[in-house]
TORPA-4810 file (N, C-alpha, C, O; in nm, 3 decimals):
<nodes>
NODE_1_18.858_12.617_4.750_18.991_12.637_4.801_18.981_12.669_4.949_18.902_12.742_5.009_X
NODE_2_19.067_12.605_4.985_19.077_12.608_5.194_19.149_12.675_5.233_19.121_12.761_5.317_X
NODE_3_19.283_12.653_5.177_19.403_12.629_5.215_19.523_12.682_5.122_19.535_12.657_5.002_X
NODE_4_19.605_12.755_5.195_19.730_12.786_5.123_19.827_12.757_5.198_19.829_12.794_5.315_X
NODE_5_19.953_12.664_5.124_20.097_12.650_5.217_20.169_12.698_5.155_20.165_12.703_5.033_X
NODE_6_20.279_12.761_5.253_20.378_12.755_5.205_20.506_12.677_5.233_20.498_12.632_5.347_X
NODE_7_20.626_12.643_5.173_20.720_12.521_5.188_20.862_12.610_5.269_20.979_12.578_5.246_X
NODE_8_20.826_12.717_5.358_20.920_12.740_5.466_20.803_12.730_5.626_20.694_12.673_5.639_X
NODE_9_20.880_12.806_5.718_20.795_12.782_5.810_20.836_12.925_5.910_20.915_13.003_5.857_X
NODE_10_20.796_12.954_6.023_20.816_13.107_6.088_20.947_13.056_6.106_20.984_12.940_6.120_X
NODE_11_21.014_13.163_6.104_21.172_13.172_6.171_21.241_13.095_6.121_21.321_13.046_6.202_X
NODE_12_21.251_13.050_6.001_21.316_12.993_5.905_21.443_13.107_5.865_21.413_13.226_5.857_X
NODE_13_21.561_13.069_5.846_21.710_13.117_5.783_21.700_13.070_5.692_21.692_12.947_5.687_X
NODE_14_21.697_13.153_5.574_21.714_13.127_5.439_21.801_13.251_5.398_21.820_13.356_5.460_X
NODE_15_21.851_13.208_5.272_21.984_13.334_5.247_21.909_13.420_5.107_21.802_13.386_5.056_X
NODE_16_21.978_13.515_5.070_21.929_13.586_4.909_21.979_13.516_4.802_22.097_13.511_4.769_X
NODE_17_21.845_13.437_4.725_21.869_13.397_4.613_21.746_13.279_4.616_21.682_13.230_4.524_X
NODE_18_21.742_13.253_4.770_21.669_13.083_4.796_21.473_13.141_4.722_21.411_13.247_4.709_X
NODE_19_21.453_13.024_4.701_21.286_13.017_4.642_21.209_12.974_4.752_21.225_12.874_4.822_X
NODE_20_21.137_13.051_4.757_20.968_13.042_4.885_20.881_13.009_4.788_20.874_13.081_4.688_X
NODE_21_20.782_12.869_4.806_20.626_12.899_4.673_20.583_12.808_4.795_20.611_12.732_4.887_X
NODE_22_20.477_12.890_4.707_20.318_12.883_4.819_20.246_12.813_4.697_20.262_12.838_4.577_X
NODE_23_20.151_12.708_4.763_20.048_12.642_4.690_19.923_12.612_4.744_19.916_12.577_4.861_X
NODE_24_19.800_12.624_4.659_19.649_12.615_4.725_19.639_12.418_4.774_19.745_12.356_4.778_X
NODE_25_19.550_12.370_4.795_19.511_12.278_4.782_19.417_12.241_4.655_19.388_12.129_4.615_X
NODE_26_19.386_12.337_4.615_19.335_12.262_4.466_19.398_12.359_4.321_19.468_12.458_4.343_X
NODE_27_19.374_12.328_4.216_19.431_12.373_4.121_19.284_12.396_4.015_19.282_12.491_3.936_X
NODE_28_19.179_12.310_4.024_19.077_12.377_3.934_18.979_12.430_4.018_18.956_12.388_4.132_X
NODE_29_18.890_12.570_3.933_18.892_12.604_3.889_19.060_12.697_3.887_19.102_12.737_3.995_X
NODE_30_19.131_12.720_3.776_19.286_12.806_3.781_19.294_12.908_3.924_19.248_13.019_3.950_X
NODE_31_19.349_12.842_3.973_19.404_12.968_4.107_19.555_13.104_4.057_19.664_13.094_4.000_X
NODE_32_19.500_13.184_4.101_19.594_13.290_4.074_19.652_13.327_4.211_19.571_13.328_4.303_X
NODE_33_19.778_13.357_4.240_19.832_13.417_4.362_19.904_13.516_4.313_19.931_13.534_4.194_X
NODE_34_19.960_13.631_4.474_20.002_13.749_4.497_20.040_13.687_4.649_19.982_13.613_4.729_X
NODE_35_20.181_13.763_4.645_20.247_13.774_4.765_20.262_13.922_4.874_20.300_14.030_4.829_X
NODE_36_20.229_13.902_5.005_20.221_14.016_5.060_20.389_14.047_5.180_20.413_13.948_5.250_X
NODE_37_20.462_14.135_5.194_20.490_14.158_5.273_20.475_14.256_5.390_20.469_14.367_5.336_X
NODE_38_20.465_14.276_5.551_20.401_14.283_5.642_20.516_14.453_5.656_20.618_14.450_5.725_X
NODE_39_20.482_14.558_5.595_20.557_14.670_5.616_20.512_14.827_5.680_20.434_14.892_5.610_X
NODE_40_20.556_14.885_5.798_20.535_14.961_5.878_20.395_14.949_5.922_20.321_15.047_5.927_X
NODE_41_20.346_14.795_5.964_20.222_14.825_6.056_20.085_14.773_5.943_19.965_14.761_5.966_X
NODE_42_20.172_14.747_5.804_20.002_14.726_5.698_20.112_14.649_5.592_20.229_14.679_5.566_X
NODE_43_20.009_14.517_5.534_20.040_14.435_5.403_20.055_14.486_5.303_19.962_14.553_5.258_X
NODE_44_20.155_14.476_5.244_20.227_14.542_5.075_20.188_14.417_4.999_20.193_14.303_5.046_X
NODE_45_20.153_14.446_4.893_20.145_14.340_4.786_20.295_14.375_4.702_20.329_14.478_4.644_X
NODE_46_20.376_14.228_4.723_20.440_14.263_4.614_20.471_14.263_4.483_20.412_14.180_4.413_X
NODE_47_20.574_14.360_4.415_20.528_14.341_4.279_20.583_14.225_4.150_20.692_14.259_4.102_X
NODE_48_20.531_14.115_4.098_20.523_14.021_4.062_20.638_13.999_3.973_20.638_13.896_3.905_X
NODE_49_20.753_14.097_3.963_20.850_14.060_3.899_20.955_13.932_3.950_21.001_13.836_3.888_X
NODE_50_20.969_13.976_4.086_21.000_13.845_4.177_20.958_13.710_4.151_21.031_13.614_4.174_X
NODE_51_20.801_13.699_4.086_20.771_13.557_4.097_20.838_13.470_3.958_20.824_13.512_3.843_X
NODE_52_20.910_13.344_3.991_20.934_13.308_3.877_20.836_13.206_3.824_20.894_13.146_3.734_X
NODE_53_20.744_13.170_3.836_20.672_13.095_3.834_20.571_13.140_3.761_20.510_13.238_3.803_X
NODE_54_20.522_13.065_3.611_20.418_13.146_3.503_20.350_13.020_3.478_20.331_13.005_3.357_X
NODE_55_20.304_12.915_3.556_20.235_12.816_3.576_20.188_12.811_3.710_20.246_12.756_3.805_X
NODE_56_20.073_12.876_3.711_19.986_12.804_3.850_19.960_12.744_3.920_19.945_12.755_4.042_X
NODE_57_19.944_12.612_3.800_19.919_12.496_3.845_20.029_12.409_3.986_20.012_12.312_4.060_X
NODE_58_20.126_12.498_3.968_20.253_12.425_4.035_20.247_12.525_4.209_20.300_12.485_4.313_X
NODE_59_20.175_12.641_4.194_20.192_12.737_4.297_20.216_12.883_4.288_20.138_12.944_4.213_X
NODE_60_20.292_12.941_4.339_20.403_13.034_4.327_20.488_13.071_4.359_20.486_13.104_4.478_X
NODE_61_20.621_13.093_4.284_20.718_13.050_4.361_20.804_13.240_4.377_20.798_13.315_4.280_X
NODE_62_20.874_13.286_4.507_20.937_13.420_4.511_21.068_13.425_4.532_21.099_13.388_4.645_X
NODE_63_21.197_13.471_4.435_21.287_13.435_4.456_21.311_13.583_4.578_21.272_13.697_4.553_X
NODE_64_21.376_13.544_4.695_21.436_13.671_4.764_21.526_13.698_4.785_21.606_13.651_4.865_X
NODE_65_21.536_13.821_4.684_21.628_13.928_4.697_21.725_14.035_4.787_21.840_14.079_4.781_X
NODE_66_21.615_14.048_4.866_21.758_14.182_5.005_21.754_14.063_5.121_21.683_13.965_5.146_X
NODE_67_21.868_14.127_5.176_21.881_14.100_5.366_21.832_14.141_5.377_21.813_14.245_5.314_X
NODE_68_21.732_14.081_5.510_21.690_14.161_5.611_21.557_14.083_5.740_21.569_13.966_5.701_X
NODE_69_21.506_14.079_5.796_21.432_13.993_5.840_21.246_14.039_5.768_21.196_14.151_5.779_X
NODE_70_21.192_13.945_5.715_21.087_13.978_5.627_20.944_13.904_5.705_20.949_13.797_5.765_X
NODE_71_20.845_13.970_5.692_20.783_13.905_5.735_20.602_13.879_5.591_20.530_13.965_5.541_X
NODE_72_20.598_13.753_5.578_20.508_13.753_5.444_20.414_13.607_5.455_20.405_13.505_5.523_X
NODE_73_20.361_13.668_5.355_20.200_13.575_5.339_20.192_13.551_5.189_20.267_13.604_5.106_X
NODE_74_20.124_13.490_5.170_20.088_13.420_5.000_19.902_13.450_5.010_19.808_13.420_5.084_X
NODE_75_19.911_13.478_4.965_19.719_13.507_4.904_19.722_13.411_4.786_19.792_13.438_4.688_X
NODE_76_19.619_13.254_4.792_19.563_13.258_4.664_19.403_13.300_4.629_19.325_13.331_4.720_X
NODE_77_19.366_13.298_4.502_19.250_13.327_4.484_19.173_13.240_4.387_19.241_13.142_4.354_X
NODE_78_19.077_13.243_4.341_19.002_13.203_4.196_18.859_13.239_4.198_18.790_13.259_4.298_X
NODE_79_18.826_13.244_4.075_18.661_13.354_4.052_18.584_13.185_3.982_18.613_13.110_3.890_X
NODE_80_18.473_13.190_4.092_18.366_13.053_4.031_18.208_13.137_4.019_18.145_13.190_4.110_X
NODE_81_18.176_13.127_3.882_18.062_13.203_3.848_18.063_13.366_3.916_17.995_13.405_4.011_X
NODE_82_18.149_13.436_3.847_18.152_13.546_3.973_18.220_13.632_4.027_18.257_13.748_4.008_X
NODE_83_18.231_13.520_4.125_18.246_13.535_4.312_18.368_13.486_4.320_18.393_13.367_4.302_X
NODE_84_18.448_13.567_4.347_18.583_13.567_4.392_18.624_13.446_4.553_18.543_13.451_4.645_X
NODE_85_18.700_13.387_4.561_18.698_13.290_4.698_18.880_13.321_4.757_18.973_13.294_4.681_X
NODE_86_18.901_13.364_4.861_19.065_13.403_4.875_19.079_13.276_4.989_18.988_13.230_5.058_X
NODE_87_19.199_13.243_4.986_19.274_13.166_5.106_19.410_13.233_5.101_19.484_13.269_5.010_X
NODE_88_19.414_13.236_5.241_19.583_13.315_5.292_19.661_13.212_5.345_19.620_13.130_5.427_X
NODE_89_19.769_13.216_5.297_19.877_13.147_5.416_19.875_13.222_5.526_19.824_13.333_5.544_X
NODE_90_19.970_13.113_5.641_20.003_13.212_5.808_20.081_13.286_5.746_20.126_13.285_5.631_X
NODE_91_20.098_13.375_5.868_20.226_13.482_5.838_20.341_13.357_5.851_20.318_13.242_5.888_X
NODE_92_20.478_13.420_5.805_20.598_13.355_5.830_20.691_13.475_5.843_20.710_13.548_5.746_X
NODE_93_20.752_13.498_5.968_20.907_13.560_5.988_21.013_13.494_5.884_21.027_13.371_5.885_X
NODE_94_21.092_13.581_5.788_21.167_13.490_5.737_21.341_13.583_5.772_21.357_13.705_5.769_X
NODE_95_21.435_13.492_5.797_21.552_13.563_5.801_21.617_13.516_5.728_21.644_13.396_5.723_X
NODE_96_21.671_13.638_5.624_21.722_13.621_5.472_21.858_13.720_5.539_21.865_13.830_5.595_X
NODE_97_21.962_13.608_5.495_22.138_13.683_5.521_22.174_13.666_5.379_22.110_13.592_5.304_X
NODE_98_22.297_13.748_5.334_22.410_13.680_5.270_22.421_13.553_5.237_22.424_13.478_5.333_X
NODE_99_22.431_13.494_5.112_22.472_13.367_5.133_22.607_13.370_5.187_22.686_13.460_5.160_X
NODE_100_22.647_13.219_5.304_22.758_13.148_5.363_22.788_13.280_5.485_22.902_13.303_5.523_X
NODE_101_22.645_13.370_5.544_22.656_13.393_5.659_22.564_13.371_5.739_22.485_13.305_5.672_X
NODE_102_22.512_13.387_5.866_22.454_13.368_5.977_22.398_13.467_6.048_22.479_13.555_6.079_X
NODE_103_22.267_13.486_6.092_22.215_13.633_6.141_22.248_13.564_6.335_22.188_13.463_6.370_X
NODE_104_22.321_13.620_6.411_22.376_13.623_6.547_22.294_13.674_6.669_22.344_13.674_6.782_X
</nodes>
């Protein structure tokens, strides 16, 4: 595993409700992910109730919940004989409004 994307990009407007998933470039051996958000200065893992996604194979997907401007990463992982191997997504700024408003 190299590589993790995710299907927004920095400074992306997205509203509460929209889906963010992050995906590795490979799928075997099973990749597992965790999502981090970037809070007072250090990465929070968040907690996985958010993810709706209970197939791997497809990514992971985070539905988001509050306003506010967020800033987050996708960690995937998978264990080969072992040895654990991580790939991170970039960071991404995300600005999450209200739906049918506009951050000014």
């Amino acid at each position: 595993m190299k590589r993790v994307q995710l299907n927004v990009s920095d400074g992306d407007h997205v509203t509460v409700g929209d889906v963010i998933q992050c995906s590795a470039n490979t799928i075997y051996p099973p990749v597992s992910y965790y999502w981090q958000q970037y809070v007072n200065e250090s990465w929070h893992q968040l907690q996985q109730q958010d993810d709706d996604s209970d197939d791997d194979s497809s990514g992971s997907m985070l539905r988001l919940s509050t306003v506010g401007v967020r800033v987050m990463r996708c960690v995937a992982y998978n264990v080969v004989r072992s040895s654990r191997y991580n790939a991170m997504s970039e960071n991404v700024t995300l600005y999450v409004v209200e739906p049918g408003k506009c951050i000014r």
